[in-house]
N, C-alpha and C positions, 0 to 999 in steps of 0.2 A: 391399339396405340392411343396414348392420350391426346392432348389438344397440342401438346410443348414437345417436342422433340430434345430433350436432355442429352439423350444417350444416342449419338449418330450412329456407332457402331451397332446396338439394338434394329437401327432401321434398316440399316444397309442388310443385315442377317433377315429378318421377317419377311423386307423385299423378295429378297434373293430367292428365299425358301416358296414364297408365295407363285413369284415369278415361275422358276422352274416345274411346281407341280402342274401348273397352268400350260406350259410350255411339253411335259409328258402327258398331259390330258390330250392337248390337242393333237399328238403324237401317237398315242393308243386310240381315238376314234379314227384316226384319218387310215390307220392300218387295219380299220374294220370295217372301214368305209369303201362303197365303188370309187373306181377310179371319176376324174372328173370327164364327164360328158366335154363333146365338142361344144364350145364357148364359155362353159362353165369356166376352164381356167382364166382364160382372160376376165370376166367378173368378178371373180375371187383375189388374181393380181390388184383389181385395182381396189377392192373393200381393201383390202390390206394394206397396198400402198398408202391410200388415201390415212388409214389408222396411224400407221408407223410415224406419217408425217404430221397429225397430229398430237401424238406422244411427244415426238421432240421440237413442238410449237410449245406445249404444254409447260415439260421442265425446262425449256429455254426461257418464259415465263417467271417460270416461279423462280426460276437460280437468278434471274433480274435483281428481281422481289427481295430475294435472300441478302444478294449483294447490296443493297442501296440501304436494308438496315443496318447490317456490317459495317455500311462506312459511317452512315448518320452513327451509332454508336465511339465510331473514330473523332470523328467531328468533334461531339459533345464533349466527348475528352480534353477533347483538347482547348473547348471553350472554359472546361470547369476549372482545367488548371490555368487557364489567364484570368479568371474572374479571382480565385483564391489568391495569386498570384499579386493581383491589382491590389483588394484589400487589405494584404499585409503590409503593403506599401502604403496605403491613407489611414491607416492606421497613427501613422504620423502627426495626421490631420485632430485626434482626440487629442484628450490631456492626457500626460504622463503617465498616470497610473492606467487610467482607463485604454491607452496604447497597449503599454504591458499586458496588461493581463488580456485582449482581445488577439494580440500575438501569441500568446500562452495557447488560448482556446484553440485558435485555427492553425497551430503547430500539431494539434492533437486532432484535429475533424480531417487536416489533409492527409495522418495517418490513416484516417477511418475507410476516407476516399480510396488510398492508396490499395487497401485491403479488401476493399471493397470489388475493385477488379481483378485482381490475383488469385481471390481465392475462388476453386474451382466446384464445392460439394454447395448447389445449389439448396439444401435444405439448411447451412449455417447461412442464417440472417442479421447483419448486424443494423437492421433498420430504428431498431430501438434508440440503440445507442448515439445513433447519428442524429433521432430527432432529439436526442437531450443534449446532444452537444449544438446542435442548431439553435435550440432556446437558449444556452446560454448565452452566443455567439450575438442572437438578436437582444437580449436582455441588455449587453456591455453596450451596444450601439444606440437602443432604447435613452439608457439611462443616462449618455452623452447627450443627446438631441434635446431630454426632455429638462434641462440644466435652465435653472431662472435665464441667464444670460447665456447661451448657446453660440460659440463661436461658428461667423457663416460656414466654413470650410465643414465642418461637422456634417451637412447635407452631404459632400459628397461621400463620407465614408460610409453612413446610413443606407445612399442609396448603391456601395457597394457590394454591401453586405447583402443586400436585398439582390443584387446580381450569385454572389454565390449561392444563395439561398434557392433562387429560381433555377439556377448551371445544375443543380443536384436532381431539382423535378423532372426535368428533361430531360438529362440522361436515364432515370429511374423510366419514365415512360417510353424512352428509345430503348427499355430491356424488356419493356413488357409487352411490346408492338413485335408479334412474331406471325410468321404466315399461316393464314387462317385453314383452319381443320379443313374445310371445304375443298383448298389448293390439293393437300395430300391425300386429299380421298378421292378426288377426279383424276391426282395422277394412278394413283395405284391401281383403280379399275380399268383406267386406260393403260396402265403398262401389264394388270394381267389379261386384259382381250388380246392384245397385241403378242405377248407370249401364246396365247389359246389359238391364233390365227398362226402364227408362225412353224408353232409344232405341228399344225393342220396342215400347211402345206407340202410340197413334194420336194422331195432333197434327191440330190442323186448320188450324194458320198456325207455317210456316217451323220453321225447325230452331235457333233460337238457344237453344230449352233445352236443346238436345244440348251448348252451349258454358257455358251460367250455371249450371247445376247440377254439373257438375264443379269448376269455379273456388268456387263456394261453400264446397264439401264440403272442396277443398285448403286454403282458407283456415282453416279450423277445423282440419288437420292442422297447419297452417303454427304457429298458436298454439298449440296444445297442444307441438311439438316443441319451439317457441323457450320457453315456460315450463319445459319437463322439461331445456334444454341450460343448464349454467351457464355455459356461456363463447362460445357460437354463437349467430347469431341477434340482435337487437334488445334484449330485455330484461333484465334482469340485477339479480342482487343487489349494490348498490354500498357499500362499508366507510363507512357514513355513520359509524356507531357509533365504529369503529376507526380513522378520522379524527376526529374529536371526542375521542375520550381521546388519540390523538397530539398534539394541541392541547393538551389541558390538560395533557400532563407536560411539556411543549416549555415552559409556562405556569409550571410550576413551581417 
């Protein structure tokens, strides 16, 4: 598995499949195996206990993890649309034409934003296009500020633009801030000893916990993956924000 988790349903499946053989392995030794000596069970109970209870320290951990960049992702959103937002409004603040046409630009970069969340095949990239619409965006503001006689108000629309500009690096860094390789390789060894221990031990009716405790344990990878993937997966951060301020300049 890679470093990015894209595809939650890919995890949930590899888990699952991992888990289970793990879970019949330990299932075919333990039925080839002597029974366990007197106190042996108790020792064995409590390695196991003790395992199972770090498994679900583990992904209650990481599902933390998962969730806090989910929301930071939320967050940003919604700063990027009150910074866009703000701008088009001090826009105002330039001359005539150079309003217009900075309204023009950022009618067109909050489409890019817009799209930018929506669309779900992580290998279409529209980073190009956004930094050429960003130079333009800084160009129009540039070339207001650097005016022989530069109206004071001009500052603030400059250092507006300089807010959208920064709202776009921050959410682009809250996409690339994903739970480290390390997280999913500590859980998966620890969720397949924890299956190896499980099928080890003694049941006294049928083997279908060899099947529900895998499925369980994947499902908790499955949500942690699909929270930590921005574009894979079921859940997602949706531009509610950045639709709503498209609205209101479309309003305008």
């Amino acid at each position: 598995m890679s470093a990015h988790f894209d595809s939650p349903f890919v995890v949930f499946a590899i888990v699952l499949i991992a888990q289970m053989i793990a879970a019949y392995v330990g299932d075919f030794l333990r039925k080839r195996a002597h029974s366990f000596k007197q106190g042996e069970r108790h020792d064995f109970n409590t390695v196991q206990a003790a395992t199972l209870t770090l498994l679900a320290l583990i992904i209650g951990f990481t599902f933390s993890m998962a969730v806090s960049r989910y929301d930071q992702r939320k967050a940003l959103e919604e700063a990027e649309a009150n910074a866009i937002g703000t701008e088009y409004l001090r826009a105002d603040l330039l001359t005539a034409d150079g309003g217009v046409h900075v309204r023009d630009v950022l009618r067109k970069y909050l489409d890019l934003r817009i799209a930018f969340y929506e669309q779900r095949n992580a290998h279409v990239s529209g980073e190009d296009q956004t930094a050429l619409v960003q130079k333009q965006l800084w160009t129009l503001v540039a070339a207001a500020a650097s005016q022989p006689t530069p109206m004071p108000t001009t500052a603030l629309a400059v250092s507006g633009m300089n807010d959208v500009l920064n709202s776009q690096g921050y959410a682009q860094a809250a996409w690339w801030n994903r739970i480290p390789i390390g997280a999913w390789a500590m859980m998966t060894v620890m969720a397949i000893f924890c299956n190896l221990l499980v099928g080890y031990s003694e049941r006294r009716k049928g083997e279908l916990f060899l099947f529900v405790f895998p499925v369980v344990v994947s499902v908790s990878f499955f949500l942690i993956a699909d929270l930590d993937s921005p574009r894979g997966g079921v859940i997602h951060v949706h531009p509610h924000n950045l639709l709503a301020t498209a609205e209101a300049i479309r309003a305008h």
